[in-house]
VONU-854671 format. One record per residue: x, y, z of N, C-alpha, C in turn; residue number from 1; residue in one letter. Coordinates in steps of 0.05 Angstrom, whole numbers, padded with zeros to 5 digits. Layout:
((X Y Z) (X Y Z) (X Y Z) NUM "A")
...
//
This chain:
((01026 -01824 01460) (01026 -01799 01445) (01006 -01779 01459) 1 "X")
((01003 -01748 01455) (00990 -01735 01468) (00962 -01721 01448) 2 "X")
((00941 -01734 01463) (00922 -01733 01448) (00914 -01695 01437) 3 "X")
((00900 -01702 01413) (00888 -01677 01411) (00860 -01671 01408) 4 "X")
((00852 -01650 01419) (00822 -01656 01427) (00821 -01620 01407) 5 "X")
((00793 -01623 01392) (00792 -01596 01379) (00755 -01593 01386) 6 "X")
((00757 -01559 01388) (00736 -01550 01391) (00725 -01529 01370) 7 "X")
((00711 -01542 01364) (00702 -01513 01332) (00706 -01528 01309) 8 "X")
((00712 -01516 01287) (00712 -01524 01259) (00723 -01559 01251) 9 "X")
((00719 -01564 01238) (00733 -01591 01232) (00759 -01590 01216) 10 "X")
((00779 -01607 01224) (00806 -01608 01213) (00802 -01637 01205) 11 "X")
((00832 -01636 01180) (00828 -01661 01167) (00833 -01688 01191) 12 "X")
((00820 -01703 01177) (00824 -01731 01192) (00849 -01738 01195) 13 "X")
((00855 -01757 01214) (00878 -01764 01237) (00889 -01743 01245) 14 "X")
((00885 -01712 01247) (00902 -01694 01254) (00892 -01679 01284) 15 "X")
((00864 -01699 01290) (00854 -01690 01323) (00850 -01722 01331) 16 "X")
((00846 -01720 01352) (00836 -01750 01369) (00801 -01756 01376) 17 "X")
((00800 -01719 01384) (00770 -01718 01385) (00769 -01696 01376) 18 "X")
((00737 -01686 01368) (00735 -01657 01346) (00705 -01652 01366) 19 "X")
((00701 -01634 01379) (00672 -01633 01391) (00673 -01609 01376) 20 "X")
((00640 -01608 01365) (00640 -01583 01345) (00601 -01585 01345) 21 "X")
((00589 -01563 01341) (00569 -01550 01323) (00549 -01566 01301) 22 "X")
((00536 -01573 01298) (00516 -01573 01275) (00502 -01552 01265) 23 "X")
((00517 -01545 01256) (00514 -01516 01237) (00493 -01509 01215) 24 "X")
((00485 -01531 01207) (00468 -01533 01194) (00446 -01541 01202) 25 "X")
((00438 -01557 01230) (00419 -01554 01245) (00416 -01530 01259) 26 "X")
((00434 -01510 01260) (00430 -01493 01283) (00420 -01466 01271) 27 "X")
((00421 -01465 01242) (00421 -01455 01222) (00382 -01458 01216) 28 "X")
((00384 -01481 01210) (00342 -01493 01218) (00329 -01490 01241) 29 "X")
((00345 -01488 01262) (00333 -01481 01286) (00320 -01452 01287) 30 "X")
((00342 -01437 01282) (00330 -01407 01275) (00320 -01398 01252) 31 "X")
((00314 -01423 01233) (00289 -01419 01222) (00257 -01428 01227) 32 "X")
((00267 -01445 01239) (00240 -01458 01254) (00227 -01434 01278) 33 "X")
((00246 -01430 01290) (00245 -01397 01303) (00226 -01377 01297) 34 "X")
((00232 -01371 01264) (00225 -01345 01252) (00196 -01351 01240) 35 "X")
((00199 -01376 01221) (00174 -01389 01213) (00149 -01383 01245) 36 "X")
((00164 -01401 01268) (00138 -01401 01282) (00130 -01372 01294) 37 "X")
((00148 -01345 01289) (00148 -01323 01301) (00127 -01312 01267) 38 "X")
((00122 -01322 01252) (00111 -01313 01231) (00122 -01295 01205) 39 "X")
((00153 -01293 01207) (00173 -01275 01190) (00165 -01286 01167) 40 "X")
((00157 -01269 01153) (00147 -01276 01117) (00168 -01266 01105) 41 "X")
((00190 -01246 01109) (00215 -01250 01095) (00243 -01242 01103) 42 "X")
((00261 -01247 01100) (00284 -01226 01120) (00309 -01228 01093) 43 "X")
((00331 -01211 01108) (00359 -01211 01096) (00376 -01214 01111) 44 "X")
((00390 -01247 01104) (00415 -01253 01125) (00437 -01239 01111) 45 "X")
((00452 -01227 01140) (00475 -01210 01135) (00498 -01230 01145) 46 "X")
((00519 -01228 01132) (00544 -01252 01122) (00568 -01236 01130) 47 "X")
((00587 -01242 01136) (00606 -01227 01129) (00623 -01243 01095) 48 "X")
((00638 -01232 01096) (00653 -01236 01067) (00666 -01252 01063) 49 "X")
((00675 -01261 01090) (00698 -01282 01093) (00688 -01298 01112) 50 "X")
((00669 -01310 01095) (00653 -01328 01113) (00669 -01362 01117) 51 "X")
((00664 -01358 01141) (00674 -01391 01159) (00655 -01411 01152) 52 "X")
((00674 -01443 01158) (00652 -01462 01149) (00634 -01465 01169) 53 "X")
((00639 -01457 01191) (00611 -01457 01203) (00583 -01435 01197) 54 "X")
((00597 -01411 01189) (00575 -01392 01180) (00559 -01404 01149) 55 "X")
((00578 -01409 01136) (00566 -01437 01110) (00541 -01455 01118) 56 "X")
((00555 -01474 01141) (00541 -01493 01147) (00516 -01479 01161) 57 "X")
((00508 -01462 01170) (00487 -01451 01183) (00470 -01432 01160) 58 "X")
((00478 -01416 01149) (00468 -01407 01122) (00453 -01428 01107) 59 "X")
((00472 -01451 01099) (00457 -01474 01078) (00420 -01481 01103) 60 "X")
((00440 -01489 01133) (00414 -01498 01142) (00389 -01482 01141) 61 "X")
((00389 -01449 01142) (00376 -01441 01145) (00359 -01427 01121) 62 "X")
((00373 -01420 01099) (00359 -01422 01070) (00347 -01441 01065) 63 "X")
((00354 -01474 01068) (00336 -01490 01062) (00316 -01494 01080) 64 "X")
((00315 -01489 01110) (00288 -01493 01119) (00269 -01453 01117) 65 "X")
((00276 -01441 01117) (00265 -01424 01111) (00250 -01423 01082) 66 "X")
((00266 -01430 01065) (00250 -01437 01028) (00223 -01468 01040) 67 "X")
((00236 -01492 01058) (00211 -01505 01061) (00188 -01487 01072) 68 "X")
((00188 -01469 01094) (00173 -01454 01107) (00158 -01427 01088) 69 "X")
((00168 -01430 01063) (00165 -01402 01047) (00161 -01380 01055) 70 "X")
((00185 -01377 01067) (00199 -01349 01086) (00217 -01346 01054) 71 "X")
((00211 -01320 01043) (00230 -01303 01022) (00249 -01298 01041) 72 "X")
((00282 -01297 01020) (00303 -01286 01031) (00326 -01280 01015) 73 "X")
((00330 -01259 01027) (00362 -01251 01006) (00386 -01257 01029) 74 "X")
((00405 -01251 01016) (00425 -01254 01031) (00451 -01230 01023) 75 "X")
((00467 -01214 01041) (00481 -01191 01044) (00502 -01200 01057) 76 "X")
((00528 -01186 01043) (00556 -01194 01062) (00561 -01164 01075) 77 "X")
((00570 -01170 01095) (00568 -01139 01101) (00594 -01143 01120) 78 "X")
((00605 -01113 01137) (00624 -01104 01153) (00613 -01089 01169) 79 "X")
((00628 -01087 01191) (00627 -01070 01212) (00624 -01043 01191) 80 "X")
((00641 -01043 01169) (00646 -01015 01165) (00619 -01008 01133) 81 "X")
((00609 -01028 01126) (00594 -01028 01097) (00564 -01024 01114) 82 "X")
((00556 -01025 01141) (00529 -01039 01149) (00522 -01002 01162) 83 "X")
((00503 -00998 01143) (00485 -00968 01151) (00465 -00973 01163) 84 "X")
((00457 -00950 01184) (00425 -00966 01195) (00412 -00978 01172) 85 "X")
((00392 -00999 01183) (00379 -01015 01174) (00350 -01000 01183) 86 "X")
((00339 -01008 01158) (00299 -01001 01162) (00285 -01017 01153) 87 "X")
((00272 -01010 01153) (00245 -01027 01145) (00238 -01049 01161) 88 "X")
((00219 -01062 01158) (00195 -01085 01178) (00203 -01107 01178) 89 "X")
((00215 -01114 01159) (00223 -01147 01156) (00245 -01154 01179) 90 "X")
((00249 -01183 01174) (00268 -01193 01189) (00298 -01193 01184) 91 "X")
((00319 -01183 01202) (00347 -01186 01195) (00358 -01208 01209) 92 "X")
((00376 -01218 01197) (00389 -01246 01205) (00416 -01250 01207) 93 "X")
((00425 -01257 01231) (00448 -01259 01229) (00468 -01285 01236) 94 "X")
((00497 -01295 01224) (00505 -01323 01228) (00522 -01320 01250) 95 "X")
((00533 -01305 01261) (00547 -01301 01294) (00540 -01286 01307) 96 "X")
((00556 -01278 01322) (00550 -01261 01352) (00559 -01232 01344) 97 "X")
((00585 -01230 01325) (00595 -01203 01324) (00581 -01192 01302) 98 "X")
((00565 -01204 01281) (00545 -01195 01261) (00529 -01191 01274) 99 "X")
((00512 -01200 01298) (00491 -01202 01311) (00489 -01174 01329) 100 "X")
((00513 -01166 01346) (00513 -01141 01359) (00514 -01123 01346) 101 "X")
((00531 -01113 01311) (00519 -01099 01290) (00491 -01093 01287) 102 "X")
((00475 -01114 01280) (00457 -01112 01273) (00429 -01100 01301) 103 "X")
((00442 -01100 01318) (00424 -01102 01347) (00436 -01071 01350) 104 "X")
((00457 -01055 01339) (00453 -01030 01338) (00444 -01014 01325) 105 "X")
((00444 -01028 01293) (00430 -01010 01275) (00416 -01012 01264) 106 "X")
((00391 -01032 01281) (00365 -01037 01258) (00345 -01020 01273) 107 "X")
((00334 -01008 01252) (00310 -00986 01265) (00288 -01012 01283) 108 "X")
((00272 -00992 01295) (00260 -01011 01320) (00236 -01026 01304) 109 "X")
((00232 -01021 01281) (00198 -01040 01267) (00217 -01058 01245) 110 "X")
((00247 -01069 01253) (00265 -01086 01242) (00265 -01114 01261) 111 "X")
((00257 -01140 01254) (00262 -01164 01278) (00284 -01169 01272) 112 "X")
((00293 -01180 01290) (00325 -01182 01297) (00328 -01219 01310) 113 "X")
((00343 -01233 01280) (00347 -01262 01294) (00380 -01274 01300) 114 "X")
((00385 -01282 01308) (00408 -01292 01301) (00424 -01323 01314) 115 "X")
((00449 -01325 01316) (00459 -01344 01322) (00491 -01340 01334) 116 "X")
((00484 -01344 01363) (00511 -01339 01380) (00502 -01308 01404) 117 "X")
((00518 -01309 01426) (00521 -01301 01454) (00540 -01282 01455) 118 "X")
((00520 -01265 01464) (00545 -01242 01475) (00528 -01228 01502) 119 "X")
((00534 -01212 01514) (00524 -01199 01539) (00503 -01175 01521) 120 "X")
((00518 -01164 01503) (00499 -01138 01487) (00485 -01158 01477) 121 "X")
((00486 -01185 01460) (00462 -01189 01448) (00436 -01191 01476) 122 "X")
((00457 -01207 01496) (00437 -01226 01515) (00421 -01200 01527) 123 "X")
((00424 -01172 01534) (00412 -01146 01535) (00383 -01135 01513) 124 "X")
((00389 -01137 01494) (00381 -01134 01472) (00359 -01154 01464) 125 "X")
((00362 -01176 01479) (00348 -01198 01481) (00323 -01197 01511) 126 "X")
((00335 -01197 01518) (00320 -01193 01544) (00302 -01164 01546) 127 "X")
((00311 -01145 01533) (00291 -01115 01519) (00269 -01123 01500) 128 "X")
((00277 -01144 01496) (00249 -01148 01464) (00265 -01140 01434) 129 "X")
((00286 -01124 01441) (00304 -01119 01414) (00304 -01132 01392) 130 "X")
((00322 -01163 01403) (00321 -01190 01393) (00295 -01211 01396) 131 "X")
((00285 -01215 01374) (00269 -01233 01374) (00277 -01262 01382) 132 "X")
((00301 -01271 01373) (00305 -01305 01370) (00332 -01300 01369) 133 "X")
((00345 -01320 01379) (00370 -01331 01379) (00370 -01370 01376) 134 "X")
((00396 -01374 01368) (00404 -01410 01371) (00434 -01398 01386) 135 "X")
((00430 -01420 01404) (00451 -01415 01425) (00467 -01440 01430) 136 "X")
((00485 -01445 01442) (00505 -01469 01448) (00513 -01454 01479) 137 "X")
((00517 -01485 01490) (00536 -01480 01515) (00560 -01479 01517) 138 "X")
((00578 -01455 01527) (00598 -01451 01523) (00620 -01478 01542) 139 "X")
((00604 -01474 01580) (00604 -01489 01595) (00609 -01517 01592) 140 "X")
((00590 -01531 01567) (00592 -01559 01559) (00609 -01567 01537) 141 "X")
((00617 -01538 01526) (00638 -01544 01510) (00667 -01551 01524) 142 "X")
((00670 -01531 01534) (00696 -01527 01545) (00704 -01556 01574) 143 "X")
((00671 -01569 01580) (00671 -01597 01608) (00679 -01618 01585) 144 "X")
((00664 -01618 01565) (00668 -01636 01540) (00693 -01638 01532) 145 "X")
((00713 -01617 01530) (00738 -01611 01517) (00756 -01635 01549) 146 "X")
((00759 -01626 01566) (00768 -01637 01589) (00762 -01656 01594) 147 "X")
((00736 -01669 01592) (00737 -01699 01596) (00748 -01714 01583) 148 "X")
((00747 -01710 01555) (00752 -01725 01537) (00788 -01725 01534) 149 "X")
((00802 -01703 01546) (00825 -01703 01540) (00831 -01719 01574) 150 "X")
((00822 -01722 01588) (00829 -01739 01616) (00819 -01760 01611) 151 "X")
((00800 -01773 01596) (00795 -01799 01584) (00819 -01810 01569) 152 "X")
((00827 -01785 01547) (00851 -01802 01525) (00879 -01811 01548) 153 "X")
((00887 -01793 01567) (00902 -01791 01569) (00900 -01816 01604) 154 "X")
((00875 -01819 01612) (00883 -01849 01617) (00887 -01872 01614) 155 "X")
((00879 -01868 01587) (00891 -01892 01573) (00863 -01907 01554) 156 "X")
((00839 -01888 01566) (00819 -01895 01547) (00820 -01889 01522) 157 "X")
((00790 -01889 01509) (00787 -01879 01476) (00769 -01859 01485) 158 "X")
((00767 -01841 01482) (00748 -01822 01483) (00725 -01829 01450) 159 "X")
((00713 -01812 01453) (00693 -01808 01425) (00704 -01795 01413) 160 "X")
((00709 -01802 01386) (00724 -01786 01361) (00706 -01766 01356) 161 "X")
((00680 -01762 01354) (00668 -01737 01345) (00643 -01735 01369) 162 "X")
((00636 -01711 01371) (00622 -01708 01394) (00605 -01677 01384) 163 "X")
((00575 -01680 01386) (00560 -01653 01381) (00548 -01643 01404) 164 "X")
((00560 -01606 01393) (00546 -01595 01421) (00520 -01601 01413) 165 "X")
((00503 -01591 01432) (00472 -01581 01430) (00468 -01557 01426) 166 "X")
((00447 -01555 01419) (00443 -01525 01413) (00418 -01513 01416) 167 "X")
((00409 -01482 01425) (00381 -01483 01440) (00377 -01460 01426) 168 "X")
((00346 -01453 01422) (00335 -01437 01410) (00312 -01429 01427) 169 "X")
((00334 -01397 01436) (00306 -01381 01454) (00295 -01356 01445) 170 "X")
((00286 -01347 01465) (00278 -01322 01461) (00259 -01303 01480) 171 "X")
((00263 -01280 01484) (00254 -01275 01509) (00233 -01281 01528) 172 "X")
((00213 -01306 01514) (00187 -01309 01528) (00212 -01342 01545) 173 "X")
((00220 -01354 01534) (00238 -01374 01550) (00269 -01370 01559) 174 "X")
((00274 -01350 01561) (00305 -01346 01561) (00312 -01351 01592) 175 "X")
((00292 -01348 01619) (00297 -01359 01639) (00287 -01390 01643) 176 "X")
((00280 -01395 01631) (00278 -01435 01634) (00291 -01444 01631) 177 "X")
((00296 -01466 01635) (00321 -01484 01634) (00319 -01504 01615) 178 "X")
((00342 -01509 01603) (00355 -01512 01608) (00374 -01475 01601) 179 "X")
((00359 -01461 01591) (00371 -01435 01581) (00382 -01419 01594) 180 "X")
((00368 -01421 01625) (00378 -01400 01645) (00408 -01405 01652) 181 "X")
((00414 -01421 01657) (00443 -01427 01667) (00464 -01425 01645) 182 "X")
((00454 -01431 01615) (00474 -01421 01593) (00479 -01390 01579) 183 "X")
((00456 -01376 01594) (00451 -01345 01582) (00457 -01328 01616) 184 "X")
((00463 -01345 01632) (00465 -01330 01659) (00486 -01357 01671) 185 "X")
((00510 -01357 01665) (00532 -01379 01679) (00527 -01373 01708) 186 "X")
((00529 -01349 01713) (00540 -01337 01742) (00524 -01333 01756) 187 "X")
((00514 -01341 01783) (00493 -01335 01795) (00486 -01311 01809) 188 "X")
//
């Protein structure tokens, strides 16, 4: 039979062969561990509305380690089209990349800016001081992960039924160290 190898969300059982996916809820603590050690005493994570189970799973992680850290927080669903500049001092938070470049346009400059996920405008924005913190994943190790494992099934091995990316939490004082440089700069 021809295996199936899934990348991202989880589907019901027996309907992949392997599932390499996210800890969302670690990655979610990571960028609270982030904000705690950056000193954020409170912020408002912005959501969208039609939130995915990975934006879930990262939300849960990061309300609960932020409430251990007693970092106050609300939480906002917002749109491309509902999201007005943003002010004030506190911290804004965001669960992807396309909430994340929103927010990296319209938060006044005495607004910290955290989030979770890669884009070229965030990685800009990042590298300016814009962005305070990110949790990042390798796109690279996803996509070598996806391939081995499907040239494993398909010679006749077992691959690993479940498989977690990693996930890194930088920010502009480490964003060229490694292991970061090569996942925030593929191309030499």
């Amino acid at each position: 039979s021809t295996p199936v190898i899934s990348l991202g969300e989880e589907l019901p059982p027996g309907d992949v062969d392997v599932l390499i996916s996210a800890d969302d809820a670690a990655m979610g603590a990571a960028l609270a561990g982030r904000m705690i050690a950056d000193g954020v005493a409170s912020c408002v994570v912005f959501r969208t509305a039609n939130a995915s189970k990975a934006q879930a799973g990262r939300l849960d992680g990061l309300l609960r380690a932020l409430g251990e850290g007693g970092v106050a927080c609300g939480v906002e669903e917002v749109s491309e089209n509902t999201l007005s500049k943003l002010g004030g001092s506190g911290a804004a938070v965001a669960l992807d990349a396309s909430v994340m470049a929103l927010l990296a346009d319209r938060a006044s400059e005495g607004c910290a800016l955290y989030g979770i996920g890669l884009s070229n405008h965030i990685l800009s924005r990042l590298e300016s001081g814009r962005v305070c913190g990110l949790v990042v994943q390798s796109d690279f190790a996803a996509g070598y992960l996806c391939i081995e494992s499907a040239v494993e099934a398909l010679s006749g091995g077992r691959p690993q039924a479940r498989i977690r990316l990693e996930h890194y939490s930088v920010g502009r004082d480490t964003m060229y160290e490694r292991p970061l440089e090569p996942i925030l700069f593929p191309i030499p």
